[in-house]
C-alpha positions in Angstrom: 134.4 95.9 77.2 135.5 93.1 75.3 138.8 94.1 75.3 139.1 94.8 78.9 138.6 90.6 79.0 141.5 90.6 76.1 143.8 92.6 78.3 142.6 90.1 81.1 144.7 87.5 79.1 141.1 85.7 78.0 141.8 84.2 74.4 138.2 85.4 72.8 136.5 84.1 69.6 133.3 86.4 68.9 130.0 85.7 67.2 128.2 88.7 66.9 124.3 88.2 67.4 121.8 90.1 64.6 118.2 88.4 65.3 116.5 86.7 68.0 118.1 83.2 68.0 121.2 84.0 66.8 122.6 83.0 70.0 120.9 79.8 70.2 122.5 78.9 66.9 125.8 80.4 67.5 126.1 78.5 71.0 124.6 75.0 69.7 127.2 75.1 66.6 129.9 75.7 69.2 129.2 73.4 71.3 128.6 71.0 68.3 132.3 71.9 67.3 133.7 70.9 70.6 133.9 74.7 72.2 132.6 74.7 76.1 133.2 77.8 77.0 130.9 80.2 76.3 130.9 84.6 77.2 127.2 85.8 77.7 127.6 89.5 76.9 124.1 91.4 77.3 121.6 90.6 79.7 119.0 87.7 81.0 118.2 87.1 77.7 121.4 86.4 76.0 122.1 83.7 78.1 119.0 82.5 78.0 119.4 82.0 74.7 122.7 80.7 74.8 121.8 77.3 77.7 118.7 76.5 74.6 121.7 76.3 72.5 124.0 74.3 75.1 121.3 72.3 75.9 119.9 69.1 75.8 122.7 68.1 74.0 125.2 69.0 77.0 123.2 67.3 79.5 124.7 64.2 78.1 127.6 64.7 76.5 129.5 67.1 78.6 129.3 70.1 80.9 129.4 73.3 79.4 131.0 76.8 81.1 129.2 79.7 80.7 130.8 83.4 81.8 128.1 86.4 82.0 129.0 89.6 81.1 126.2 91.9 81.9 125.3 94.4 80.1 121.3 94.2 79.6 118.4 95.7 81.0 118.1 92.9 84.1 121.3 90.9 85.0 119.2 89.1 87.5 121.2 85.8 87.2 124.4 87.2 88.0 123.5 89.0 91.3 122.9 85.5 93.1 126.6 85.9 93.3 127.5 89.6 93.3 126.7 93.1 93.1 129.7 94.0 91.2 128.4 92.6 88.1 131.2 93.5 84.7 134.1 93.7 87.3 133.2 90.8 89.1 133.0 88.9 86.0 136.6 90.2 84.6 138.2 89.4 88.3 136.7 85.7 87.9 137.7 85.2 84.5 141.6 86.2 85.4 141.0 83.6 87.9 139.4 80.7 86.2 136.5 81.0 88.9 134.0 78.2 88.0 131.1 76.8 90.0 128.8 74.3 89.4 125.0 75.8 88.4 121.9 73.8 88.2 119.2 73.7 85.0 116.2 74.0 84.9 114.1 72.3 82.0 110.7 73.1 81.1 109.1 70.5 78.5 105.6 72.0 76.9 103.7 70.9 73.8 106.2 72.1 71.3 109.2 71.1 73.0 111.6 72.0 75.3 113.3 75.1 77.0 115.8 75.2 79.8 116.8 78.4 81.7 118.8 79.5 84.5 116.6 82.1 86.4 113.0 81.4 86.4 109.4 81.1 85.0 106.5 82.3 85.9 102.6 82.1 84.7 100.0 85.0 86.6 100.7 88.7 86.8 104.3 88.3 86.4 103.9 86.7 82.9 100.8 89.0 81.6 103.0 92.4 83.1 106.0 90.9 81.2 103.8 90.5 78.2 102.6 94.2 78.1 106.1 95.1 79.0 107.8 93.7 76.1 105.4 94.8 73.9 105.1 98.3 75.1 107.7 99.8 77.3 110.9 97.5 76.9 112.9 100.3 76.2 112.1 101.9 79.5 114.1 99.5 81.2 113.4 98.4 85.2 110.7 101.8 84.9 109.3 100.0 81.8 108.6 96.7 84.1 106.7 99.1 87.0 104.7 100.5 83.6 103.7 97.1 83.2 102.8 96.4 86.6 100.3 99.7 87.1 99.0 98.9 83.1 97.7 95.0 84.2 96.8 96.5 87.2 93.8 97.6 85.8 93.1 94.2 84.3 93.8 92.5 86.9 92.5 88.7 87.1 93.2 85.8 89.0 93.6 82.3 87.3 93.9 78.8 87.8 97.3 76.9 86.6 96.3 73.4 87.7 99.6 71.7 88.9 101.4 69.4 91.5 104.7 69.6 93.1 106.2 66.2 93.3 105.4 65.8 97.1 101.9 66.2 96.5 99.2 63.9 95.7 97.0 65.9 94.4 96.4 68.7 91.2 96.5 72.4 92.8 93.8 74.0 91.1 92.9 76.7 92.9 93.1 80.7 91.7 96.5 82.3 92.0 97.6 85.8 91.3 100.8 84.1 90.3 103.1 81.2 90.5 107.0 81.4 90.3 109.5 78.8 89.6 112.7 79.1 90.5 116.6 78.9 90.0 117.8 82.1 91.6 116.2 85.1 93.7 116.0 87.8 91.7 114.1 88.9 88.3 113.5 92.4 86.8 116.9 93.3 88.0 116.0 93.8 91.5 113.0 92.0 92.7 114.3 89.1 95.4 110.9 87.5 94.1 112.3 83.5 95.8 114.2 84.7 98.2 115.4 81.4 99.1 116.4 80.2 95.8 119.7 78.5 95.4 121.1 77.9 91.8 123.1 75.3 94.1 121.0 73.4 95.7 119.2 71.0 93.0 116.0 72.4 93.9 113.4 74.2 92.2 112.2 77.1 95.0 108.6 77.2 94.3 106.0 80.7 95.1 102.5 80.9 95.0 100.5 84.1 95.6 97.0 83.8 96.3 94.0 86.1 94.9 94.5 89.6 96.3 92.8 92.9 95.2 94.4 96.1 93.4 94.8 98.2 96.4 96.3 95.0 98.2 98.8 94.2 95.6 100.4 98.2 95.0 100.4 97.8 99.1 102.6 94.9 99.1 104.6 95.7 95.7 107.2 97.3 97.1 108.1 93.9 99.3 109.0 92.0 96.1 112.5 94.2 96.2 113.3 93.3 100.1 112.0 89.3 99.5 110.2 90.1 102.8 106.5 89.7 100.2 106.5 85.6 101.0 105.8 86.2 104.5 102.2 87.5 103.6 99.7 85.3 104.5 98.7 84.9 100.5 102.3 83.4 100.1 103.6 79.9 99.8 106.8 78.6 98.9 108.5 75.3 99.0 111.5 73.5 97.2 111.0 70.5 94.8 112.4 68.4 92.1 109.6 68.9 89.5 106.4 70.0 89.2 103.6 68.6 86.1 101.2 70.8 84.8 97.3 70.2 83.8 96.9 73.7 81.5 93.9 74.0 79.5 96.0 75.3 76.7 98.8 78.2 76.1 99.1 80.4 78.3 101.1 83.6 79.2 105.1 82.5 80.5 107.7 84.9 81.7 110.7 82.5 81.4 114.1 84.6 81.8 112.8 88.3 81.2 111.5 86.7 77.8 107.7 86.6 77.1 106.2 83.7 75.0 102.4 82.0 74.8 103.0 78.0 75.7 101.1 75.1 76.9 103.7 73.9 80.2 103.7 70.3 80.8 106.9 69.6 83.6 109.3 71.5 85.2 112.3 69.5 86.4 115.8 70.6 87.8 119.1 69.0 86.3 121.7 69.4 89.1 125.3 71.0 88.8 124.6 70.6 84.9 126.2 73.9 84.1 129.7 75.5 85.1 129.4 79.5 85.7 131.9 81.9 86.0 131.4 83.7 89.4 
């Protein structure tokens, strides 16, 4: 694949990834080293790991380009823009194709992480959870695994938080909240349909409690987008949002699953060029 791009006249340097983190290092040494253009080949998580190398350091000292080849499990970034995913990406390289992608960072106890796709806490998070750690190699099947496994645990929780409109903490149940840079996740669930990685806006969704026989009922909406039209839905677009979590909790953040205690979400606009 690589040397499709080479025959594309793209001058390459590789760095071969061989732990998780590799990329992180690999991009913030590059970038350290004057290098802004960066190739994501894999999936969701490669160049997830690749902006937490980019960034914070390129939110002040100069934009960074990232390409995405995709050849992962999910791709979910990439279809914002097309359908065509490895061709498309070749046909923009040949053509310098560049457009100006928005950030989002997350700041929790330890730190911080920024991604481009989105981050969830709820049923989202605790199916990627299970997924990861049980059917990963199953691919987009191995995610419905997941769903039908925490199915059978299911529980609704409170993520106490507040949009920036709002005055006050929302700390009511949720089955899940969602907050996002693009529209899809899993590969092909539009789950923020209105999501713009344009727009410098965060597009927010909140599902309220729903029972097991309610939930596999309106599953199959999550692929169409049409599922924030149920009466359990809520969305809206914001700058930020602060959290008031008891502790660590479960976070889906770019098809990777981790444990952290979220503090803010904020969107940093046009701080990334992609090649689309």
């Amino acid at each position: 694949m690589l040397e499709r791009v080479r025959n594309a006249g793209i001058n390459l340097t590789v760095a071969h990834t061989t732990h998780a983190g590799d990329a992180t290092e690999i991009a913030r040494q590059g970038y350290s080293a004057g290098i802004r253009d960066f190739l994501a080949v894999g999936g969701d998580g490669t160049s997830f790991e690749i902006i937490n190398g980019l960034f914070p350091a390129a939110d002040t000292h100069g934009r960074p380009t990232l390409g995405l080849l995709p050849l992962g499990t999910g791709n979910s970034f990439l279809k914002d823009f097309t359908k065509h995913g490895v061709e498309h990406t070749i046909e923009a390289l040949k053509k310098n194709s560049r457009r100006p992608c928005d950030v989002i960072r997350l700041r929790h106890a330890q730190g911080e992480l920024y991604f481009l796709n989105l981050l969830t806490l709820g049923f989202p998070a605790d199916v990627a959870e299970t997924t990861n750690r049980r059917f990963k190699r199953w691919g987009e099947l191995g995610y419905i695994l997941g769903v039908f496994t925490r199915l059978v645990q299911l529980e609704h929780l409170a993520f106490p938080h507040r949009l920036a409109e709002a005055k006050e903490f929302d700390r009511n149940p949720a089955l899940f909240l969602s907050f996002n840079n693009s529209k899809f996740t899993g590969g092909h669930m539009m789950i923020a349909p209105n999501a713009n990685p344009t727009d410098g806006l965060i597009e927010y969704v909140r599902w309220g409690p729903i029972n097991r026989l309610g939930l596999i009922w309106t599953f199959p909406r999550l692929f169409t987008g049409t599922h924030i039209n149920h009466r359990r839905a809520f969305r809206a677009a914001t700058k930020r949002i602060d959290f008031e979590l008891a502790g660590p909790v479960n976070v889906m953040v770019d098809g990777e699953s981790m444990r952290l205690d979220c503090q803010s979400l904020e969107i940093l606009p046009a701080a990334l060029d992609v090649i689309v």
